[in-house]
C-alpha positions as CSV (number, residue, x, y, z in Angstrom):
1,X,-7.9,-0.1,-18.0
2,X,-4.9,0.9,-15.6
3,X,-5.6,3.6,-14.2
4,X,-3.0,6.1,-15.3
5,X,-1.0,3.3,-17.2
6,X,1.0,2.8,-14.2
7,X,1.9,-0.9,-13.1
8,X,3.4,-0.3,-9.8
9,X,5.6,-2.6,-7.1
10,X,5.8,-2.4,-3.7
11,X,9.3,-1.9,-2.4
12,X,9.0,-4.2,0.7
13,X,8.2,-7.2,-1.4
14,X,11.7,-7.2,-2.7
15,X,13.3,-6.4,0.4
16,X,15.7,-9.9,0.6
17,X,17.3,-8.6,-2.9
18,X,21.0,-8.2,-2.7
19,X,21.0,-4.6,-3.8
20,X,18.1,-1.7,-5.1
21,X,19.6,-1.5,-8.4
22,X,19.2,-5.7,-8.7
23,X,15.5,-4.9,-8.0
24,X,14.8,-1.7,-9.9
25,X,16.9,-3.2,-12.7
26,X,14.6,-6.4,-12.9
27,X,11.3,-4.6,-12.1
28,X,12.0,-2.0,-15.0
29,X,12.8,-4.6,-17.6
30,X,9.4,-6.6,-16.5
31,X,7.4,-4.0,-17.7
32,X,7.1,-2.2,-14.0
33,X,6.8,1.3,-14.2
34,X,6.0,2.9,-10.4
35,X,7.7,1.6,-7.5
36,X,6.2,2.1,-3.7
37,X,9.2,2.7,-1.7
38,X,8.8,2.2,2.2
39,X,10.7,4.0,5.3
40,X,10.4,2.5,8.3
41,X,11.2,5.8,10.2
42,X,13.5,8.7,9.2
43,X,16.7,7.5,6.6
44,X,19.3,7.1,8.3
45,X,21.1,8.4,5.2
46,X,19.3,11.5,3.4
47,X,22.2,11.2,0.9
48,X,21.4,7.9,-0.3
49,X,18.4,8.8,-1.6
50,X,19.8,10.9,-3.9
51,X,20.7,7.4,-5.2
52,X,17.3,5.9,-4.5
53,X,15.7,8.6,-7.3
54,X,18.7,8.4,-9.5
55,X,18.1,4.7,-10.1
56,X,14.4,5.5,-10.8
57,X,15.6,7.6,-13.6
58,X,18.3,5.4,-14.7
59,X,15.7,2.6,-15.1
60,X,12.8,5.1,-16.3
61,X,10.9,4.4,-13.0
62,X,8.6,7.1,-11.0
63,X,7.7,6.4,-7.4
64,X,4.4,7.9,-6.9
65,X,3.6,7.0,-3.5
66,X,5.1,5.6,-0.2
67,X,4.8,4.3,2.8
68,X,6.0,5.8,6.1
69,X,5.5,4.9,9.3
70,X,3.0,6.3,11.7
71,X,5.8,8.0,14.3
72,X,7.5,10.3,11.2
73,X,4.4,11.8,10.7
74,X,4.3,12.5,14.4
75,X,7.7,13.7,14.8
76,X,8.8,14.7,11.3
77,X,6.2,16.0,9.0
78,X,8.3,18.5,7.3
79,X,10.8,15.2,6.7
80,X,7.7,13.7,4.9
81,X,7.1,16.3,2.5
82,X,11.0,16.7,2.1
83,X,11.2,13.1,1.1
84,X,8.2,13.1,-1.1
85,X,9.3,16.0,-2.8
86,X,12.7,14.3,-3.7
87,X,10.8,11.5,-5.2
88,X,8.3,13.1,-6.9
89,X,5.4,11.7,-4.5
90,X,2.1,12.5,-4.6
91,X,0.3,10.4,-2.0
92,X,2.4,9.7,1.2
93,X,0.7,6.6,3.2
94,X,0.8,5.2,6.8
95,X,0.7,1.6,6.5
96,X,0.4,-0.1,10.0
97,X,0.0,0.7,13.7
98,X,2.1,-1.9,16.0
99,X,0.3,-4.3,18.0
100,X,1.4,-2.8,21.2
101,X,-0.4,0.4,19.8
102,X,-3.8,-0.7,19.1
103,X,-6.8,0.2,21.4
104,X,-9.3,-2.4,22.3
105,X,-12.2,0.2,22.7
106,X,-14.0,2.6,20.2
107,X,-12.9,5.5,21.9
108,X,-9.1,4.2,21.4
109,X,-9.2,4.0,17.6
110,X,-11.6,7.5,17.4
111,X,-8.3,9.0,19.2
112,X,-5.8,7.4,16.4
113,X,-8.2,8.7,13.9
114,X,-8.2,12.2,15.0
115,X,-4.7,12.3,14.8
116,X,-4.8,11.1,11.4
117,X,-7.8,13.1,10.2
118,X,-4.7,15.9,11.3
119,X,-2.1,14.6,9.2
120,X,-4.6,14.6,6.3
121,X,-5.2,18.0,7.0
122,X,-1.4,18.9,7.2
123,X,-0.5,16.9,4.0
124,X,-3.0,18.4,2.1
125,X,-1.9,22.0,3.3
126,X,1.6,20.7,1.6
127,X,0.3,20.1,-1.8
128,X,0.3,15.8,-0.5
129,X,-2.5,13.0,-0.5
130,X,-2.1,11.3,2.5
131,X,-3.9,7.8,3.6
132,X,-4.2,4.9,6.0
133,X,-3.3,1.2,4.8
134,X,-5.3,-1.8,6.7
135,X,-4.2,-4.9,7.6
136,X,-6.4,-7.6,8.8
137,X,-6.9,-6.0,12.5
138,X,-9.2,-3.2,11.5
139,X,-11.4,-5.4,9.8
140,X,-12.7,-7.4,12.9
141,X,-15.3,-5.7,14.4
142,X,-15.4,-4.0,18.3
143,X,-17.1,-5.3,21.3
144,X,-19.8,-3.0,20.3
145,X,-19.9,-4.2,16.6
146,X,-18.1,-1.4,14.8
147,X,-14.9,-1.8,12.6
148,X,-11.4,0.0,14.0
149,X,-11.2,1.1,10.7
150,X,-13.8,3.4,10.9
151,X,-12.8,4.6,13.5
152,X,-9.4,5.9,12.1
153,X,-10.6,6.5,8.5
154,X,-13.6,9.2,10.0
155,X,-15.0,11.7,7.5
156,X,-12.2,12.9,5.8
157,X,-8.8,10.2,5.8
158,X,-8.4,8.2,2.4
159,X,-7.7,5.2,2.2
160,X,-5.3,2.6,0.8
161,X,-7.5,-0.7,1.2
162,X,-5.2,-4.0,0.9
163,X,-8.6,-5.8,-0.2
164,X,-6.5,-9.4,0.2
165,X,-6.0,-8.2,4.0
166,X,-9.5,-7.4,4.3
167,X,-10.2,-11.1,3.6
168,X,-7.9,-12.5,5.9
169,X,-10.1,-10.3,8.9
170,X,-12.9,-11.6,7.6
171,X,-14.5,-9.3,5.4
172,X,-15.8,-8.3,2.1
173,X,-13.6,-6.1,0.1
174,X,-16.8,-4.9,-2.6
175,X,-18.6,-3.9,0.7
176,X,-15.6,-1.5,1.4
177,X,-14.4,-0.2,-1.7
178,X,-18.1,0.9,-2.0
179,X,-18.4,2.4,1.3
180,X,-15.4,4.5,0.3
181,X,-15.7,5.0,-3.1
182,X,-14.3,8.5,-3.9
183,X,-11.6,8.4,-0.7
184,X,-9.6,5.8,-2.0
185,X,-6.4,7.1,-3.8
186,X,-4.6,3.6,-4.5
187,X,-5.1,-0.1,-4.2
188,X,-2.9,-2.7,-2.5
189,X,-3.3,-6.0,-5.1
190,X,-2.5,-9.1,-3.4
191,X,-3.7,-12.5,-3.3
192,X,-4.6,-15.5,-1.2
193,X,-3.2,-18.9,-1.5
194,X,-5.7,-22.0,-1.1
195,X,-6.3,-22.8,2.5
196,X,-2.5,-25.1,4.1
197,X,-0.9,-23.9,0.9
198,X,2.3,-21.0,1.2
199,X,2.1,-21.5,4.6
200,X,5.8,-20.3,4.4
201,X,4.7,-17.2,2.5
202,X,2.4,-16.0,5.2
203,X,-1.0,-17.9,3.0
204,X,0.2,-15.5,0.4
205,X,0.4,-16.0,-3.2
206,X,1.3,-14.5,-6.6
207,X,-1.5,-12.7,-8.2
208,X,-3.4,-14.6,-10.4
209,X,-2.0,-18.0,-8.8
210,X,-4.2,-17.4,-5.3
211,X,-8.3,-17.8,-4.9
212,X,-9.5,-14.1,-4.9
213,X,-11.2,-13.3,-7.9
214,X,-9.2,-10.3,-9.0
215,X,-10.7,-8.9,-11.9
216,X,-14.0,-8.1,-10.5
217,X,-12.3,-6.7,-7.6
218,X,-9.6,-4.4,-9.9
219,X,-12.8,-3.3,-11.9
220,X,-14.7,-2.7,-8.4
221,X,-11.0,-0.4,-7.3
222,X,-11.0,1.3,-10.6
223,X,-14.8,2.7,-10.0
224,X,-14.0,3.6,-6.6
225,X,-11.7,5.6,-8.1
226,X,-8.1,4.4,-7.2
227,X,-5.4,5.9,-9.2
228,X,-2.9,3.4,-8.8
229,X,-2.6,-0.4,-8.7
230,X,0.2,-1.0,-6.2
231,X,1.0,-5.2,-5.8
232,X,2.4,-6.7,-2.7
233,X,3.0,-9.5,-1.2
234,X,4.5,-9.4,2.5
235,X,6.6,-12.4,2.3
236,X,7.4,-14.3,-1.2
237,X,10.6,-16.6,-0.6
238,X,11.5,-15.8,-4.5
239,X,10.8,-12.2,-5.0
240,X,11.9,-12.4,-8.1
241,X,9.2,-15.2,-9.1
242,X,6.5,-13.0,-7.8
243,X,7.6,-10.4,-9.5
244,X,7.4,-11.7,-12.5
245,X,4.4,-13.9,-12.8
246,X,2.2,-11.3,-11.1
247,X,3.1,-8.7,-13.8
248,X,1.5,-11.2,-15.9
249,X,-1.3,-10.9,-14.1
250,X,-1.5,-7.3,-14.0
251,X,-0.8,-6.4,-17.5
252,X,-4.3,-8.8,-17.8
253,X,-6.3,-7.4,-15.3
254,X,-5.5,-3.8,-16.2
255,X,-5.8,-4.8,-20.1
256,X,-2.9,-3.9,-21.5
């Protein structure tokens, strides 16, 4: 089942729309009901998101979680908490470190983890769930054959596994939903196009149209106790056809 009966939409897969009411309005009448906004550093207008959540409401919408980028937390955790208060957020999420930012070393990604093992701390002090997101990066092991992201995720950060990024570095998404069964909060659900296809869409496809076999791995999420089903995709030239065929495709998987 869906965990929670939430069918949520991640915000950044929309981002070409011409407006957030053209995408709020279409996700809502598709049967969405949780959108993942993202902030790629503090708003530059606090006062529009009064607009942001009064859209939600206007198209019965909740936005349980988001993404917010790794220097707000550094510089402006109270900003975090302000905006996940506004929205009615419950897990608050980091979702990439920059290239320029990534260690090559063991000891480099222990430090990054520290300082999220902090802002796990600091969130949870605040009533929040925070957690790391993975790209593909993480997943490719160290000159001395350990994984980035454990490094970062340590003993106490959740995580937010995109399980169709996982694949693209080379690994196998069971292996780490097990390994952190009981720390993961919320799924990124995403697929893979066939190898030279959507090669304009980043090798990404629709859920349900791509080669991952998604219901075992929703089943596998679901017992390693995600909450939420978030689905992405980083660069659909028709957001609107990916937004409506994967929906499909969730409705199944979840069985509703």
């Amino acid at each position: 089942m869906i965990p929670n009966g939430d069918l949520s939409f991640q915000m950044f897969s929309s981002r070409a729309a011409d407006s957030l009411e053209e995408q709020l309005k279409l996700l809502s009448e598709l049967g969405y009901t949780d959108v993942q906004p993202f902030f790629f550093g503090a708003p530059d207008d606090m006062g529009a998101l009064d607009t942001y959540v009064a859209l939600l409401a206007k198209y019965n919408l909740t936005a349980k979680t988001g993404h917010f980028t790794l220097d707000v937390f550094e510089q402006s955790p109270d900003l975090v908490e302000e905006i996940a208060r506004k929205f009615g957020m419950w897990l608050v999420v980091v979702p990439y470190i920059n290239p320029e930012d990534r260690p090559d070393t063991a000891a480099g990604w222990q430090a990054i983890g520290a300082k999220l093992a902090e802002y796990t701390a600091d969130m949870k002090s605040r009533g929040l769930t925070f957690a790391y997101h993975n790209h593909e990066f993480e997943m490719v092991p160290l000159a001395d054959g350990s994984y980035p992201i454990d490094h970062l995720l340590g003993d106490t950060v959740p995580f937010e596994p995109d399980l169709a990024w996982i694949v693209v570095g080379g690994a196998d998404p069971l292996v780490w939903l097990e390994k952190y069964t009981g720390r993961i909060p919320a799924i990124h659900v995403k697929d893979i196009a066939p190898q030279g296809e959507c090669l304009d869409e980043k090798g990404f496809a629709d859920l349900g149209h791509g080669t991952l076999d998604w219901q075992v791995l929703w089943d596998a999420g679901v017992a390693a106790g995600s909450q939420i089903m978030v689905v992405e995709h980083d660069q659909p030239l028709d957001w609107k056809r990916f937004a409506t065929r994967s929906i499909k495709t969730l409705k199944a998987l979840g069985g509703a």
